[in-house]
Backbone bond lengths (Angstrom), bond angles and torsions (degrees), N, CA, C in turn:
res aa  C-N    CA-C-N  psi(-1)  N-CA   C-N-CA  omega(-1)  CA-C   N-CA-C  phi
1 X - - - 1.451 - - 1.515 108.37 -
2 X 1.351 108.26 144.85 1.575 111.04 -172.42 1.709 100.46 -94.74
3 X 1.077 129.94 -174.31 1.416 142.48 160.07 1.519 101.03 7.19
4 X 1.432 134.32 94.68 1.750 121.95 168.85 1.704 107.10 -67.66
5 X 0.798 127.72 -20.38 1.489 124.44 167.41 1.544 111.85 -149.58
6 X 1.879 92.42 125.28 1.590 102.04 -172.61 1.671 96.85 -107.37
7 X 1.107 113.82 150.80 1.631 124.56 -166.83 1.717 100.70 -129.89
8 X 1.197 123.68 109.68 1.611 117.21 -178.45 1.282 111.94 -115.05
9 X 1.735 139.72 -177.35 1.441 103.70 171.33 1.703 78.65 -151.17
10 X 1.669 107.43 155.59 1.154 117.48 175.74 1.567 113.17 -129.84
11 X 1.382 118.70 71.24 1.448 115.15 176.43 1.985 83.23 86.17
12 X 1.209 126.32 -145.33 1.028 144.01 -157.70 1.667 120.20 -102.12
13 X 1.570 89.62 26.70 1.460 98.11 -172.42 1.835 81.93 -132.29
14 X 1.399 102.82 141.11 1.655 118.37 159.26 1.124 106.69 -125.64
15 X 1.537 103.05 136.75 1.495 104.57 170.04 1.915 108.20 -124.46
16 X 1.402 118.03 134.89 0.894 147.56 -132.92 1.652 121.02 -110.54
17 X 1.478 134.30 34.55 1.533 155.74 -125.09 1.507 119.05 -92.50
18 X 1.225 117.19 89.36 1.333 140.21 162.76 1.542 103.59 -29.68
19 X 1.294 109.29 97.83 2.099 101.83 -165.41 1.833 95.76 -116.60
20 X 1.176 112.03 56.09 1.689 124.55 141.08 1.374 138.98 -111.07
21 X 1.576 105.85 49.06 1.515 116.56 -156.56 1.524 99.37 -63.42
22 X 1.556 129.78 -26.73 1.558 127.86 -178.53 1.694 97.40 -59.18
23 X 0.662 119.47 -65.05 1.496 137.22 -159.25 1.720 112.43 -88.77
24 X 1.788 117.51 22.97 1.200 128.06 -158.49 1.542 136.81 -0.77
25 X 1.879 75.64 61.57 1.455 95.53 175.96 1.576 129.99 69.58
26 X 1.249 110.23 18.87 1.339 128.38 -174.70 1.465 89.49 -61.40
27 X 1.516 123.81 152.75 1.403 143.19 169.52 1.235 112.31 -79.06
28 X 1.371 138.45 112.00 1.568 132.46 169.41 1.625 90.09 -109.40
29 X 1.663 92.08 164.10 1.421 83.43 179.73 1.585 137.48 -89.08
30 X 1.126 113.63 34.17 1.513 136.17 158.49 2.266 99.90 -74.77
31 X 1.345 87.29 -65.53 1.765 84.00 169.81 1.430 110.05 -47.00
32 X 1.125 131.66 -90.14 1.528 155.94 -179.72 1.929 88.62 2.56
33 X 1.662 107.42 -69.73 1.256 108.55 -170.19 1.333 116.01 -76.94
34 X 1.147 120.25 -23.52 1.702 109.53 168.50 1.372 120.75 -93.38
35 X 1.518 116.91 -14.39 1.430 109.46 155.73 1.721 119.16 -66.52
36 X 1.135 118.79 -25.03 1.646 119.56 -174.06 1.845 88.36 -82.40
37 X 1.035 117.40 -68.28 1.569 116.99 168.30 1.759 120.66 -3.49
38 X 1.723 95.86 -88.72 1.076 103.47 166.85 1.867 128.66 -38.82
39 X 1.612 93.60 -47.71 1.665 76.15 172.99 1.276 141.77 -96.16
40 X 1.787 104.09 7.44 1.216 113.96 177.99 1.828 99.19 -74.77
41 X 1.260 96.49 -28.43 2.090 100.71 176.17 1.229 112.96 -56.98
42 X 1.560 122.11 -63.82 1.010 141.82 -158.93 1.737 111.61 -45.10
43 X 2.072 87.70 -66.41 1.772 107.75 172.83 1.658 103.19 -53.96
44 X 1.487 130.43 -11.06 1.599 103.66 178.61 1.829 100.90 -91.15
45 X 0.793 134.97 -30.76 1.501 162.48 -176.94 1.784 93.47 -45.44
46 X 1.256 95.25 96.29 1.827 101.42 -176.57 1.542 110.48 -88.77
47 X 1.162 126.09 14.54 1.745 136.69 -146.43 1.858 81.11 -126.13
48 X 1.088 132.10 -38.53 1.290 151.70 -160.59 1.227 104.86 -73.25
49 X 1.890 135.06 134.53 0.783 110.58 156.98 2.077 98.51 -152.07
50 X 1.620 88.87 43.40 1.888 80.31 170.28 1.468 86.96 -172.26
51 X 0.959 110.14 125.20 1.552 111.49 157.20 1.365 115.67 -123.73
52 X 1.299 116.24 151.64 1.726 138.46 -152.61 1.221 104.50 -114.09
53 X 1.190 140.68 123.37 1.850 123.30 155.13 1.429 107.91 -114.79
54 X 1.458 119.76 130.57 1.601 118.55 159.94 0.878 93.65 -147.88
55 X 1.427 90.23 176.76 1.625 123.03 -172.66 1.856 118.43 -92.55
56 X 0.978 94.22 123.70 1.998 81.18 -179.00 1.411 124.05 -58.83
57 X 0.841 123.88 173.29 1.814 136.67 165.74 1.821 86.44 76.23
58 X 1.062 117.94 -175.97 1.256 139.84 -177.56 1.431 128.08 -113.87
59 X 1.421 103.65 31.71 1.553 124.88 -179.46 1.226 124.21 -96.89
60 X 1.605 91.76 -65.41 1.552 97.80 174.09 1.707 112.07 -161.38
61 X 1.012 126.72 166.32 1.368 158.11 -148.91 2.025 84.85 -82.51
62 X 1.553 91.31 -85.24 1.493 92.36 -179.04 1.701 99.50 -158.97
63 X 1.464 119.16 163.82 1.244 111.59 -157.24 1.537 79.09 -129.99
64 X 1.015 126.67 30.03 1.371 133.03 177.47 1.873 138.14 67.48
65 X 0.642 134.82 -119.55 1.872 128.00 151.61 1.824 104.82 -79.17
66 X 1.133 95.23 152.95 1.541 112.09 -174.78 1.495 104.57 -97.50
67 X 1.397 100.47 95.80 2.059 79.91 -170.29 1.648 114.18 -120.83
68 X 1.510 90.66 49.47 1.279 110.98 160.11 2.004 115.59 -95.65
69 X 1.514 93.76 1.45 1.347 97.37 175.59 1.756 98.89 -111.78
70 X 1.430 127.77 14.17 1.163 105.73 -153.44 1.945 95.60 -86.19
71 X 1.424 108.28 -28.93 1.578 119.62 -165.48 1.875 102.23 -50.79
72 X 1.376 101.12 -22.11 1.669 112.22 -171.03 2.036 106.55 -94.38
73 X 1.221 97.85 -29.05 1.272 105.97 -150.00 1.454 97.42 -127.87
74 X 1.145 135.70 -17.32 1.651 124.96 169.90 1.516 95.59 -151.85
75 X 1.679 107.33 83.86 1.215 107.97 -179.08 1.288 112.27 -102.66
76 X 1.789 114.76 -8.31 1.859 132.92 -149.19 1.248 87.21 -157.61
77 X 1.410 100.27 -166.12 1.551 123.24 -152.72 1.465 77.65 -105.62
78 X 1.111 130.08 -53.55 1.935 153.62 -172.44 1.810 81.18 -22.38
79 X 1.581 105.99 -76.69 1.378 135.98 -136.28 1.560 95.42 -76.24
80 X 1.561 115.41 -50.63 1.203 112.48 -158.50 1.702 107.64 -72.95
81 X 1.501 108.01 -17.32 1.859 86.82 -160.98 1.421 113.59 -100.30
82 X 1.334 122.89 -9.53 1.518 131.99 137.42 1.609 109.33 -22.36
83 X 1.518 95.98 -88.05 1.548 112.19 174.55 1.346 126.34 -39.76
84 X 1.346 111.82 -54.72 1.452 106.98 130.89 1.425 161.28 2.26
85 X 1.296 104.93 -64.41 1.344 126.27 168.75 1.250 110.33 -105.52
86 X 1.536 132.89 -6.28 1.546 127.61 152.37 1.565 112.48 -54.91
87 X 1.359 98.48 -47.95 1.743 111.08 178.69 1.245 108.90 -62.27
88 X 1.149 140.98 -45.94 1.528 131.65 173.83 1.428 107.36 -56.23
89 X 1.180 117.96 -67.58 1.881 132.94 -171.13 1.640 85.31 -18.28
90 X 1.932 101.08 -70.82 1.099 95.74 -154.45 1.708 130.00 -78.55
91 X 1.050 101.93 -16.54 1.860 118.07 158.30 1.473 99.35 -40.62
92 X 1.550 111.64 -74.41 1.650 114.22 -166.44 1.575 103.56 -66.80
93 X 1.381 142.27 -17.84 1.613 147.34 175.39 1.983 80.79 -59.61
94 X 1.268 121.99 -61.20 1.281 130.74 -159.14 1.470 110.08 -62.77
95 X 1.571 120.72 -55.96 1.234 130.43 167.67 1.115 113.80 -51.99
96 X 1.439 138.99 -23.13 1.123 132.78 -160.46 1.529 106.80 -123.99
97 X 0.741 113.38 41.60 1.626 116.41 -156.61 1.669 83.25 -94.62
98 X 1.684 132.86 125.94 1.227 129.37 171.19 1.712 119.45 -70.33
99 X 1.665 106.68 11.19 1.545 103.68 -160.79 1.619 97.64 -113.57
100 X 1.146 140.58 116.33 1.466 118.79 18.80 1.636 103.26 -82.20
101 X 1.741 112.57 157.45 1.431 93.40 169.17 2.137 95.29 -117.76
102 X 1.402 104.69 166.24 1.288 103.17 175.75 1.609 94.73 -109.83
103 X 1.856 95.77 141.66 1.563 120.31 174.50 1.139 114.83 -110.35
């Protein structure tokens, strides 16, 4: 897989690209951390005032966690609450995103 999340910008709009179109965009955790990434950037970015998220290819949006990685990666309690708490970070990176802001 190339780039799991591509970030482009058009003037004051970013849009924000779920890049697992084989696998319709399911989140593995390579996504998980560069989607929280990306939007912890984005929300500091005061020039910014829309950000976009989709999914590539023309299937689907997102097919949710990829849990064909989970047997490797959330096999225990050890494994899962890391992974876990990547998924929150990046939920609240998302929730909290300052873009749009009201003036």
């Amino acid at each position: 897989m190339s780039d799991p999340i591509l970030v482009s910008r058009d003037g004051a709009i970013a849009t924000v690209t779920l890049n697992n179109p084989e696998r319709l965009n399911a989140l593995n955790r390579a996504m998980w951390a560069g989607l929280g990434t990306a939007m912890r950037r984005l929300s500091a970015d005061d020039a910014l005032r829309c950000v976009v998220v989709r999914g590539a290819g023309d299937k689907a949006f997102a097919a949710g966690a990829d849990i064909t990685e989970f047997a490797n990666e959330r096999a225990n309690a050890k494994q899962a609450k890391p992974y876990g708490n990547l998924i929150h970070e990046t939920m609240q990176a998302v929730a909290r995103c300052r873009t749009p802001r009201w003036r």
